[in-house]
N, CA, C and O atoms as CSV, one atom per row, in Angstrom:
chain,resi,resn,atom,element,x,y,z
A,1,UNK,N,N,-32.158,3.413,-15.933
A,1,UNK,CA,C,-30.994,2.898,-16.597
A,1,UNK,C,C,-31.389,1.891,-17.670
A,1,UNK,O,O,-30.985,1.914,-18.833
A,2,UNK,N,N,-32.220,1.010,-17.141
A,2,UNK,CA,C,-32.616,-0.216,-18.230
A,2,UNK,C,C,-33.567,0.928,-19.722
A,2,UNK,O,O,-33.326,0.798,-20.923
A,3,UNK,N,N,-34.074,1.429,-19.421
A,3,UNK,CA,C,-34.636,2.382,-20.496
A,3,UNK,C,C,-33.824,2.981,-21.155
A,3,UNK,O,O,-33.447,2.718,-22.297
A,4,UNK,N,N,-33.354,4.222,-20.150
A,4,UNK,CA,C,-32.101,4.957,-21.079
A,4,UNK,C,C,-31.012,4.578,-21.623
A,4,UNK,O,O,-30.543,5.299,-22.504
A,5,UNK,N,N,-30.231,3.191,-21.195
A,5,UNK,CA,C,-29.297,3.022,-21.844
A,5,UNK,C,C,-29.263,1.426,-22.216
A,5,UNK,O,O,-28.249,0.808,-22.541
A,6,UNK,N,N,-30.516,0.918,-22.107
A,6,UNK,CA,C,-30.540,-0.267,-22.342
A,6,UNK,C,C,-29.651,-1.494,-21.808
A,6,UNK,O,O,-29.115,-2.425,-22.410
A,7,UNK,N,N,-29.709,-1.047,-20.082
A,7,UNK,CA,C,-29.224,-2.192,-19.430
A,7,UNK,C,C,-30.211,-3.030,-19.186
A,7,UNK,O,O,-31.393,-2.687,-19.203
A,8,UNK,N,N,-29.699,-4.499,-18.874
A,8,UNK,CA,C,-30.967,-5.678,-17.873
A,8,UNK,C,C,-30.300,-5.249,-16.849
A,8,UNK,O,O,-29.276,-4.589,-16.668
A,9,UNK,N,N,-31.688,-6.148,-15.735
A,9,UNK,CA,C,-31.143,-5.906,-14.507
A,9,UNK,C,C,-30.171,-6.419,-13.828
A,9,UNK,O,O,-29.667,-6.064,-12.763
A,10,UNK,N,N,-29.870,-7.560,-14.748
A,10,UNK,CA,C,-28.457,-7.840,-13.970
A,10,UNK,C,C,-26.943,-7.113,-14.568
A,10,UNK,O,O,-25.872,-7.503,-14.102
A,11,UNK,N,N,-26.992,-6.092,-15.573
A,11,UNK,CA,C,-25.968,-4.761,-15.504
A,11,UNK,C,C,-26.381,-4.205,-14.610
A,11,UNK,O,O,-25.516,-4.100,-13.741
A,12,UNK,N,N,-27.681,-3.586,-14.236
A,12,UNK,CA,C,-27.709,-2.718,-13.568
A,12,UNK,C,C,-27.313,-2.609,-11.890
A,12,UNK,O,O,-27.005,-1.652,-11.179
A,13,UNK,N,N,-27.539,-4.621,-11.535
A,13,UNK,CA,C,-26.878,-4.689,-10.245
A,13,UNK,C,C,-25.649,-5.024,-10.185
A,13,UNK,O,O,-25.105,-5.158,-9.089
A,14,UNK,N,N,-24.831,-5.266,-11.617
A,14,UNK,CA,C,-23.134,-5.184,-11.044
A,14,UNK,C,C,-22.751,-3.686,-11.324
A,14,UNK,O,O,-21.690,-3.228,-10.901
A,15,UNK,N,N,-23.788,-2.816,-12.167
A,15,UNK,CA,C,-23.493,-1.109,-11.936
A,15,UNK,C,C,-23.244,-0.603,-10.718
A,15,UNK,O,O,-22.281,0.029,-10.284
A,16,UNK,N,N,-24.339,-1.003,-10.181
A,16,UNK,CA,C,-24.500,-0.634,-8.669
A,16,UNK,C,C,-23.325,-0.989,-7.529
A,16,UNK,O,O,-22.677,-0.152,-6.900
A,17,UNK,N,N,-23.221,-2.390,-7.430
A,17,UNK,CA,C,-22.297,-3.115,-6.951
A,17,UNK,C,C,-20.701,-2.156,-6.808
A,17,UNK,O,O,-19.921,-1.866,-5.901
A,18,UNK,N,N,-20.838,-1.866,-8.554
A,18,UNK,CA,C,-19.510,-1.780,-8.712
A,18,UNK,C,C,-19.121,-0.243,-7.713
A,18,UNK,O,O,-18.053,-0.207,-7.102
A,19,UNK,N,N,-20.093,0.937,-7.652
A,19,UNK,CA,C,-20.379,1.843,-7.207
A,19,UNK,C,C,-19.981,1.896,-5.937
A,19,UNK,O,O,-19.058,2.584,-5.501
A,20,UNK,N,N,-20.827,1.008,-5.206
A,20,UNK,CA,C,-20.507,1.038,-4.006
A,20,UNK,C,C,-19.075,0.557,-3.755
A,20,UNK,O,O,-18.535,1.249,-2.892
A,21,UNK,N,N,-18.138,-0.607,-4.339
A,21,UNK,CA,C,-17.283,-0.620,-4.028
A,21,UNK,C,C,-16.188,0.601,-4.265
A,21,UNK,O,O,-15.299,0.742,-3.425
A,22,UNK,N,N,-16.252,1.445,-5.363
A,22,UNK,CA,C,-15.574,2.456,-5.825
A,22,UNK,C,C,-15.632,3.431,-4.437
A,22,UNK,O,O,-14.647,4.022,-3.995
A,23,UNK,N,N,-16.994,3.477,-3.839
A,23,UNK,CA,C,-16.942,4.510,-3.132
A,23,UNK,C,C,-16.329,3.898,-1.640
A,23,UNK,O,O,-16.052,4.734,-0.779
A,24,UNK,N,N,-16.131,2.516,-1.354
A,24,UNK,CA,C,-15.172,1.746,-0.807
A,24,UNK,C,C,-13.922,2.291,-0.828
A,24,UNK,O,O,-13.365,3.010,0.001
A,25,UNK,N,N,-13.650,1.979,-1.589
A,25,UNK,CA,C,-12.058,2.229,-2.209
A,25,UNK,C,C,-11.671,3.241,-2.066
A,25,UNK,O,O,-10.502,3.346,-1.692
A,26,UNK,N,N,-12.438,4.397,-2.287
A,26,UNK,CA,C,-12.349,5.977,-2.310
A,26,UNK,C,C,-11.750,6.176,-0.291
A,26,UNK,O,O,-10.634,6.493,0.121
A,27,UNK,N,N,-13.064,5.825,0.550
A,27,UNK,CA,C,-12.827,5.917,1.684
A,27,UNK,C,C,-11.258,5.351,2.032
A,27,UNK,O,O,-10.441,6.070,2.607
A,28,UNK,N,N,-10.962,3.986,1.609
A,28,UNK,CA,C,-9.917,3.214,2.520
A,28,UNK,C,C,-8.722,4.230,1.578
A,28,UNK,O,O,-7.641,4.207,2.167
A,29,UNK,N,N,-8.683,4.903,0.571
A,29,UNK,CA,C,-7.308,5.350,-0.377
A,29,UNK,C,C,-7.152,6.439,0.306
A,29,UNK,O,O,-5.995,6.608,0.692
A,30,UNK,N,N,-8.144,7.499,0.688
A,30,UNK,CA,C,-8.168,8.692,1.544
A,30,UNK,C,C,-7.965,8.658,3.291
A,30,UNK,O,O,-7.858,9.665,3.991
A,31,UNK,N,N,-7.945,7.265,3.769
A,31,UNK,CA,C,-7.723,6.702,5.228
A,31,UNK,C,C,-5.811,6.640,4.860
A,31,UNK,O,O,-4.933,7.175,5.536
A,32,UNK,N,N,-5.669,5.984,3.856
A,32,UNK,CA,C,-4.263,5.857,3.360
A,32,UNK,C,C,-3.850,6.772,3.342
A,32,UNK,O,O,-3.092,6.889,4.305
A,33,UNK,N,N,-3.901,8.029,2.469
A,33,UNK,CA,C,-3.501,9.420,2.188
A,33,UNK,C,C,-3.328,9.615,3.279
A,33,UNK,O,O,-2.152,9.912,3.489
A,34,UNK,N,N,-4.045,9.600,4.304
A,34,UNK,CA,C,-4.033,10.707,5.429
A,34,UNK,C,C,-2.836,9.660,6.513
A,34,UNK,O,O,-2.010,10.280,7.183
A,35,UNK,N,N,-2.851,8.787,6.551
A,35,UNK,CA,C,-1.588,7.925,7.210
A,35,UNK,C,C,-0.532,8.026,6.502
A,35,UNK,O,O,0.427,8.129,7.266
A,36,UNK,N,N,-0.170,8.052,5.276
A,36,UNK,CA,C,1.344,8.405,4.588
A,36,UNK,C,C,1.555,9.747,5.274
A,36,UNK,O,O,2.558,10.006,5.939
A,37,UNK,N,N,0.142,10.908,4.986
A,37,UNK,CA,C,0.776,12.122,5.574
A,37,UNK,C,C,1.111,12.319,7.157
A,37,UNK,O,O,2.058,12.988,7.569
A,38,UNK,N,N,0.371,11.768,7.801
A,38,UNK,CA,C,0.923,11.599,9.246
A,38,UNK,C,C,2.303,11.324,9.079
A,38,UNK,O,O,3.232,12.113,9.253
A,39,UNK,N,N,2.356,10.235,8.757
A,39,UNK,CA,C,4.202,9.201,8.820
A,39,UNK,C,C,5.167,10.274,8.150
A,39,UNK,O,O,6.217,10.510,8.747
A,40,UNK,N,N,4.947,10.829,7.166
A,40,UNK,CA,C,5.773,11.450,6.273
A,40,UNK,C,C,6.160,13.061,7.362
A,40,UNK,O,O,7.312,13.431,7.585
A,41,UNK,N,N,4.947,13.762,7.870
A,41,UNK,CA,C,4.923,15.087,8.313
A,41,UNK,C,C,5.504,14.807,9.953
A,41,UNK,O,O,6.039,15.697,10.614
A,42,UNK,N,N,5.297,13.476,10.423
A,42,UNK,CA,C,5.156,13.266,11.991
A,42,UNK,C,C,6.333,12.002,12.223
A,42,UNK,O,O,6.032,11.188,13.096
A,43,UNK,N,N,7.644,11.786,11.505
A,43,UNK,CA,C,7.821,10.786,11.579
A,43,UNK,C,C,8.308,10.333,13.299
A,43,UNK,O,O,8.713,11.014,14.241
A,44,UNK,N,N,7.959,8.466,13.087
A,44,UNK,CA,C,8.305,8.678,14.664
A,44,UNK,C,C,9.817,8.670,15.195
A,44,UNK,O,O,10.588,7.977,14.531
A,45,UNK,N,N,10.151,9.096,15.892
A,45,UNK,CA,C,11.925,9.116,16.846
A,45,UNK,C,C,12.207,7.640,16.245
A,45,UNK,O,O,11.331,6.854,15.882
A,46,UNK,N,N,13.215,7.482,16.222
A,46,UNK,CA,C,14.432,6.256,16.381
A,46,UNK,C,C,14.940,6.067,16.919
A,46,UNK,O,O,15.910,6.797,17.123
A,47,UNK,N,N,14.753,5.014,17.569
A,47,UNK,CA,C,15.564,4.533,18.966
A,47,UNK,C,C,17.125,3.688,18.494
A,47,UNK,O,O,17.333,3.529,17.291
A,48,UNK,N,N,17.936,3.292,19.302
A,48,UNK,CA,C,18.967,2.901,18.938
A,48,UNK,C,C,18.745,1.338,18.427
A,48,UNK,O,O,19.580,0.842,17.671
A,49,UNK,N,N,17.674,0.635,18.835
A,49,UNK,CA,C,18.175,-0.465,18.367
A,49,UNK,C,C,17.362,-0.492,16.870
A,49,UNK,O,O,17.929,-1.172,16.014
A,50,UNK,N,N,16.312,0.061,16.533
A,50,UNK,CA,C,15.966,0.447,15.182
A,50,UNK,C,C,16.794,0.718,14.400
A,50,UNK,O,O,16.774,0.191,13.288
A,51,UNK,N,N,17.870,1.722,14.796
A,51,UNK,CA,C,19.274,1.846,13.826
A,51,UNK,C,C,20.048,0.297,14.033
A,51,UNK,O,O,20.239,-0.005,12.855
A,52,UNK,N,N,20.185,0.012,14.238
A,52,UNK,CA,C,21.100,-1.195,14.611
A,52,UNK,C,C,20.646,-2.446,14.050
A,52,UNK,O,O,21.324,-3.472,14.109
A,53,UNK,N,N,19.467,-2.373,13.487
A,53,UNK,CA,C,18.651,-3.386,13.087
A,53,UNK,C,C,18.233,-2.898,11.183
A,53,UNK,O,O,17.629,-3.548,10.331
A,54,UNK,N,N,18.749,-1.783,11.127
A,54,UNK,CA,C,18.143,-1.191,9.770
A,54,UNK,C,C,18.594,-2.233,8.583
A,54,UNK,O,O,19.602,-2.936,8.506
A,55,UNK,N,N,17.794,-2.123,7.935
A,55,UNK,CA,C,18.231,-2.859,6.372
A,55,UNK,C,C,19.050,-1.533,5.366
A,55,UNK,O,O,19.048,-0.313,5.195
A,56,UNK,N,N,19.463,-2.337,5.068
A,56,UNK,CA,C,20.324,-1.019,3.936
A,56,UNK,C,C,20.511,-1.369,2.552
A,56,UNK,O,O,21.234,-2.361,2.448
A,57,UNK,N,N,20.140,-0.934,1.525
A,57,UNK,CA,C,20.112,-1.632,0.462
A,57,UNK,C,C,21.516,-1.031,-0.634
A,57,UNK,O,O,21.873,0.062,-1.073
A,58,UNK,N,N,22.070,-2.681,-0.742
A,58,UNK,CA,C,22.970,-2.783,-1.561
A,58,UNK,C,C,22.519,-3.025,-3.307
A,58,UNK,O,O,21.477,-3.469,-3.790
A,59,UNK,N,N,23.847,-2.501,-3.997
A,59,UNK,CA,C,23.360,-2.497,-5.255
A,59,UNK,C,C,24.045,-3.537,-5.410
A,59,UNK,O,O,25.070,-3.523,-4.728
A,60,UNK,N,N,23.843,-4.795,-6.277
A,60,UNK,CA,C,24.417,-6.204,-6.670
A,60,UNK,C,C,25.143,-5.469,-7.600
A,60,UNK,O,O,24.774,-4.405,-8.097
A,61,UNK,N,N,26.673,-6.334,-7.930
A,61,UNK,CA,C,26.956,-7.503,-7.476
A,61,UNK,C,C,27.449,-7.855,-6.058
A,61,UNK,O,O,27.669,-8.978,-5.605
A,62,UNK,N,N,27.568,-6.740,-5.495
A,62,UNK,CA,C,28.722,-6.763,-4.232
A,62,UNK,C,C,28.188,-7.503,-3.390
A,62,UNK,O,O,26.999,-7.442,-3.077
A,63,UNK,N,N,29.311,-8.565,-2.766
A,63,UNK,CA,C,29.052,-9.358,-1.998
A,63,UNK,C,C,29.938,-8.518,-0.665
A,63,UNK,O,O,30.817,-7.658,-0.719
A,64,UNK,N,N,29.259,-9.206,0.525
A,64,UNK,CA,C,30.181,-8.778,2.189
A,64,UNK,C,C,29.720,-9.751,2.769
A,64,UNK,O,O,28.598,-10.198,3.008
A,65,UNK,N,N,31.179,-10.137,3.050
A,65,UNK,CA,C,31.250,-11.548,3.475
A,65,UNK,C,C,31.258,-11.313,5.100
A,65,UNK,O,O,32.402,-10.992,5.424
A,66,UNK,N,N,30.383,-11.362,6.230
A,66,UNK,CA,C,30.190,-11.310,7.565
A,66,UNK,C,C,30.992,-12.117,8.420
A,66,UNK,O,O,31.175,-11.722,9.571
A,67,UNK,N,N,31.591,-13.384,7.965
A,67,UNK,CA,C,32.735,-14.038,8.828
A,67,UNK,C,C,33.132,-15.322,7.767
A,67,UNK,O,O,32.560,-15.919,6.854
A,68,UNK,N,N,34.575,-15.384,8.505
A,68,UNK,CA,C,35.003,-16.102,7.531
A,68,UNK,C,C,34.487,-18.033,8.028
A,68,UNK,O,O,34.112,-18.637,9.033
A,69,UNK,N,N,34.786,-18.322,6.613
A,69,UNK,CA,C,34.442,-19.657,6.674
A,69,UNK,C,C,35.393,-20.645,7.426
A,69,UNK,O,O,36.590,-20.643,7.140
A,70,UNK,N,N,34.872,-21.526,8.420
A,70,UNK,CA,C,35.460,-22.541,9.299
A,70,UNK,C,C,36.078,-23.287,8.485
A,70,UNK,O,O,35.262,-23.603,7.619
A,71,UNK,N,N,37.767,-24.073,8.132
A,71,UNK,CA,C,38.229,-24.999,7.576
A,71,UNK,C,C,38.155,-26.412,8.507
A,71,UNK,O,O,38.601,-27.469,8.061
């Protein structure tokens, strides 16, 4: 590398560096892939209090007022 493309050696060890982390990244994105596809192909049952607990997303401005205010 330092010949052919005229790196020093300190390009050539954040080349390296960088390499190995890429091939890092590669592993943990393909550990990911394969857990979205589990979740997505396998999702798990829902129990009742999971429904009961769900978030639900509102579009603003709307307000819902849950109880009224004490005078």
């Amino acid at each position: 590398m330092a010949r052919d493309l005229g790196v020093n050696l300190a390009g050539i060890e954040i080349i390296l560096n960088m390499r190995d982390r890429m091939q890092k990244m590669q592993v943990e994105m393909q550990a990911f892939v394969e857990y979205v596809q589990k979740v997505i192909l396998n999702p798990p049952p829902l129990d009742q209090e999971h429904i009961q607990n769900a978030l639900v997303r509102l579009v603003p401005p709307y307000l819902i007022r849950t109880r009224t205010a004490s005078k």
